[in-house]
N, C-alpha and C positions, 0 to 999 in steps of 0.2 A: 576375416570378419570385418566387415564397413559397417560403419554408423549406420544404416537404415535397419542394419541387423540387430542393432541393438536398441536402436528407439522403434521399429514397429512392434513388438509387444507390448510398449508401454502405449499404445496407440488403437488397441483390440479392446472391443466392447467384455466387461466384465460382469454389469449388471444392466437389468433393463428397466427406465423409469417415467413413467408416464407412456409407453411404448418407445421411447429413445434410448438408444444404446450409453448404456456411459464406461467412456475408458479408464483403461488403469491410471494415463496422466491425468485426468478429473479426480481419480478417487483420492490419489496420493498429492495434489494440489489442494483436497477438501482438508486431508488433514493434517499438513504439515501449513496449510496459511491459519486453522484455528487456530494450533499450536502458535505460532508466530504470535499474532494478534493477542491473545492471554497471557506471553510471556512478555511485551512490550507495557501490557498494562499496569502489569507488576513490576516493571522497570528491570526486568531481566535481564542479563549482558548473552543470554544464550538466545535470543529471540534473531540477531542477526545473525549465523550462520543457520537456522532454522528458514530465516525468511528468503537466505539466497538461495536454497534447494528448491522452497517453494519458488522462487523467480523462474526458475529452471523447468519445473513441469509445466509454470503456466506459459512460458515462450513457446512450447510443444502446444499447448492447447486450442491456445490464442490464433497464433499462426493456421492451425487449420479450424477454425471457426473463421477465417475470415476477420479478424477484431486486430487488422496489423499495425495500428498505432497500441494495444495496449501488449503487442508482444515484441513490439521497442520498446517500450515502457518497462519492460523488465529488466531491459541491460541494462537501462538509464540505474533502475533500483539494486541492482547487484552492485553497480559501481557507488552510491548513496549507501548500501548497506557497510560498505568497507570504509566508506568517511565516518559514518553512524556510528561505527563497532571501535573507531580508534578515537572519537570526539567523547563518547560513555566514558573510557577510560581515563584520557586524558587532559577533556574537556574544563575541566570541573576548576583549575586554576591553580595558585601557588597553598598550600597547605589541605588540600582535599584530591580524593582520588576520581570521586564521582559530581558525575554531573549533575547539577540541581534543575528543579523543575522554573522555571522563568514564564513569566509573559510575554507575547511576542510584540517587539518594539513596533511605532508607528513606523520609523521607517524602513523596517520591515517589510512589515504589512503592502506601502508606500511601492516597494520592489515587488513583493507576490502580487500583488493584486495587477500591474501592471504587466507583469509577464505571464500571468494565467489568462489574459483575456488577449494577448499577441500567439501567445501558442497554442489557443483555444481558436483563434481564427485564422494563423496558420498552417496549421494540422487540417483543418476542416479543408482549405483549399486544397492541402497534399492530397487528402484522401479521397474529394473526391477528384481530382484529374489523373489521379497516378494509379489509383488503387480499385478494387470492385469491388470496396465498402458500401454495403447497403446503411450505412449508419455512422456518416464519416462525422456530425459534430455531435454526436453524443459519446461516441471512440475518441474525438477530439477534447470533449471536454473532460471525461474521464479523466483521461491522459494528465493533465495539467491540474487539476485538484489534486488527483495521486501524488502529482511530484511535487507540489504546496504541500501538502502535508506529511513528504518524505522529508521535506526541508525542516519543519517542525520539529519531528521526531526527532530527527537525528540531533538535533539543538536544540530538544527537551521542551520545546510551545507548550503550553497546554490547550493552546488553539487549533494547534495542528489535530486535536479530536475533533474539532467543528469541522474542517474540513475531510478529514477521513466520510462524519457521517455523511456531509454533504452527496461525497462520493460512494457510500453505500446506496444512497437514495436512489440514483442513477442507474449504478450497477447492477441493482436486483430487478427492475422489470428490464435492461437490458440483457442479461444473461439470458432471461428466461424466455425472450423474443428470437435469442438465434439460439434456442432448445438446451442451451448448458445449463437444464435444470438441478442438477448437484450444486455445479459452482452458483445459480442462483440462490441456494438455500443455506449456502457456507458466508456469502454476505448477508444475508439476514440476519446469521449468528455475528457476522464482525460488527455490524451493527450494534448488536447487543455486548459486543465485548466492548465498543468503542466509546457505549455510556458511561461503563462502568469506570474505560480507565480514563475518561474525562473526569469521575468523579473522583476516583484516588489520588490522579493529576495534580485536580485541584485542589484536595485538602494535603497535601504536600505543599503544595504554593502556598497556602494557606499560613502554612507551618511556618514557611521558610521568612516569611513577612514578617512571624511574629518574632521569629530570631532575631530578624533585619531589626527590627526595632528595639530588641532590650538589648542592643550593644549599643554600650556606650557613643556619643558622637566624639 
């Protein structure tokens, strides 16, 4: 049995929506990134191995829709999920186990912002001379918010939600332009997951300030 044996099933039209076939890697991508996404919001340490399975169907998905920067984009996030999954644990410093929720520093910021708008312009050039992306700087920009705010995450931002929603904005009429209207409709939900854990985020932060401050100087 060869690997084609065992990803074309997952590769066969299972429902049909809007007249567009959608596969089983869509359906099982819709619900293993909600899943992901709600267990992140709640600071859950089970959200990364959730989120690299979902990596996995969306490399399958991506790849044949044509979207080949956001299905490198997936390796990038498995290898992100595995710095994520061990910075949760042991992130957090000398007498705590977890990581706390932080603001993300200017010079930070300073670094992202600098390296989202070089790999936001050069992605666009790869894609379009290399690739037959019908949609290379909007796959381009995607790409580089996503990995802004994989950097976030993994180092507990609370900014890194602003950038998430950034990139849900994008990705919901882009899904739904190259017809992956399931996965269009699974970002409208992370969307709405990504308020909320901006808002839980935040009153963590909130928290964490008010500790900072009644300890003693």
């Amino acid at each position: 049995m060869t690997l084609a044996d065992i990803l074309d099933p997952l590769q066969q039209p299972l429902v049909t929506v809007l007249d567009t076939p959608v596969s089983w890697t869509e359906v099982l991508g819709f619900g293993s990134g909600a899943l992901c996404v709600w267990l992140v919001a709640r600071q859950h340490l089970a959200n990364w191995p959730i989120g690299i399975a979902n990596n996995l169907f969306f490399v399958l998905l991506f790849t044949q829709s044509g979207l080949y920067a956001d299905a490198g984009l997936q390796i990038v996030f498995i290898t992100l999920a595995a710095y994520g999954w061990w910075t949760w644990t042991h992130g957090g410093g000398p007498g705590t186990a977890v990581l706390p929720v932080r603001s993300t520093t200017r010079t930070e910021w300073t670094w992202l912002l600098a390296a989202g708008a070089v790999g936001t312009l050069g992605l666009t050039l790869l894609l379009s001379r290399a690739t037959d992306s019908t949609v290379p700087f909007w796959d381009a920009l995607t790409t580089s918010l996503s990995l802004m705010a994989t950097y976030g995450q993994c180092r507990k931002r609370v900014e890194s939600w602003w950038l998430w929603i950034a990139a849900d904005l994008v990705y919901i009429p882009l899904y739904a332009y190259k017809e992956l209207y399931l996965t269009s409709l699974l970002y409208l939900g992370f969307l709405t997951l990504c308020v909320l854990g901006l808002r839980g985020w935040s009153r963590d932060l909130a928290s964490h300030r008010r500790e900072d401050a009644a300890v003693p100087a």
